[in-house]
Each structure stands twice: as C-alpha cells, then as structure tokens.
N, C-alpha and C positions, 0 to 999 in steps of 0.2 A: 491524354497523359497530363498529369500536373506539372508543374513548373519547378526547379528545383528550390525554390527560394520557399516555397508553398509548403513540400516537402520537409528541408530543413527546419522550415520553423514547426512542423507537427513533432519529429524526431526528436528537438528542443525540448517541446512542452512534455513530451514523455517524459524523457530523460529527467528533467528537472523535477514533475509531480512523483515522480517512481522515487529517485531519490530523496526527496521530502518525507516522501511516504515513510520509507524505510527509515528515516532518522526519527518518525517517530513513533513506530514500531521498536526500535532499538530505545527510545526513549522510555516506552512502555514496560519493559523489560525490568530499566533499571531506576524507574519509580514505585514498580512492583515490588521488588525486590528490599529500594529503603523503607516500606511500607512493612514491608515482615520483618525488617530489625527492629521496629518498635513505632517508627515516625510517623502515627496514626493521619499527621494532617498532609500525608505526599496520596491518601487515599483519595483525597480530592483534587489534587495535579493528576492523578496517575486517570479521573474520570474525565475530568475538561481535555487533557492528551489524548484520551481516545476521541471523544468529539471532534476536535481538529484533525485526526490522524485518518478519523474514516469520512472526512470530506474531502480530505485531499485524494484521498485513493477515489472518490467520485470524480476528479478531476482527471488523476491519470485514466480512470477508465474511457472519459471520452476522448481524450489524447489517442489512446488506442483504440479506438472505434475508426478518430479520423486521420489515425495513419493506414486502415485498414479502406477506408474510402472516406473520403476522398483519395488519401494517399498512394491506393494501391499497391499496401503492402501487405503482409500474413495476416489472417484473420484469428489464429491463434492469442494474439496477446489482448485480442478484445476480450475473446474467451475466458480468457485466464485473468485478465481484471475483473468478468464478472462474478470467477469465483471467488475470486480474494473477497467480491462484497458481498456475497453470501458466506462466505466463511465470518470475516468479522461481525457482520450483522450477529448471526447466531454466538461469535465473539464475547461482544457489547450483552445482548444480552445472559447468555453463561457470568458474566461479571454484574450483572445487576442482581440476577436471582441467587447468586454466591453459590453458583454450582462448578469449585475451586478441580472439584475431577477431570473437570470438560475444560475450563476454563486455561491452566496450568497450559497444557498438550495441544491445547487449539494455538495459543500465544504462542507457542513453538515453533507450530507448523506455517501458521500465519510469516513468522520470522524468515524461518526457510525459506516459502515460496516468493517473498517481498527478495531474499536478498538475490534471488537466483533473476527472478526476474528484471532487478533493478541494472546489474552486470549484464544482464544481454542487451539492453538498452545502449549500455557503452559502448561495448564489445561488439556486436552485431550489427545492431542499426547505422545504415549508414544516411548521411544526411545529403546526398548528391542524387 
C-alpha cells in the first residue's frame, strides 16, 4: 500500500494537469471561435494553444497512469486519458489538414469528455 502523502500528491497532479487541460480546451473553443469573426492572427494562438494543451493532457495521462499504480486506484481514468490522446491527436491533425467536418464535432466532444472528466477529479478522487 502507498502512503497517503504519495497518494495525495498523485490526486494533486491529476487534478491540476486535468484542469489546465480543460482551460485550454475551453481556451481552444474561444480562440476558434474569434478566428471566424474575422481575427485571422488568433489562427496562430488558437495552433501554439493546441500544442501546449495536448502536452498537458500528456501529463495528466501519466498522473492517471500513476494514480492507477503506483496509486492503486481505478484503472479507468488511465483509459480514458488515453483516449482523450487519441482523440485530439486525430484532433490536431483534422485542424491541420482543415477537415472543419471532423474537426468542429471532435472539439466538442473532446470539450465534453475533458470537462466530465476534470469534475471527477474534484469530486471523486479522494486524496487519503
């Protein structure tokens, strides 16, 4: 068994890369977004924010790798950050190749599953 301090500090590291994450996912959103009102140069924020946004999600992913073990906790949210990195992966690229079909709808769901995820973090995980 791990130590709670051990513990705490993995629960920590989720919590904090999930919610970075998700702010800049939500960031994503709303750099998208000043980009179709006209603001041709937020197209190059809205690229550099994805680069930081899905490094960070590399971070959470091993957070919940090593709340899963070491931690021994649910092995689910390793799961589930590795799909969030396959989903943006194909993301990132849907936004490079300007396939705005995929791309639109992926950003969506991406949104959804970051923010769901990010709240069970708070809400669930406990750090003892």
């Amino acid at each position: 068994m791990t130590s709670s301090t051990t513990t705490s500090w993995i629960v920590w590291s989720l919590r904090v890369t999930a919610t970075v994450h998700l702010a800049g996912v939500l960031g994503q959103a709303a750099l998208a977004g000043l980009f179709l009102t006209g603001d041709v140069d937020l197209l190059t924020w809205h690229r550099n924010n994805a680069g930081f946004t899905h490094s960070v999600l590399y971070l959470q992913l091993v957070a919940a790798i090593l709340l899963w073990r070491p931690g021994r906790g649910p092995l689910w949210p390793a799961l589930a950050g590795l799909g969030l990195v396959v989903a943006e992966t194909v993301q990132v690229a849907a936004g490079q190749d300007r396939v705005i079909a995929l791309h639109f709808p992926l950003g969506m769901a991406i949104f959804g599953m970051s923010a769901v995820f990010t709240a069970w973090t708070w809400r669930r995980v406990s750090t003892s």
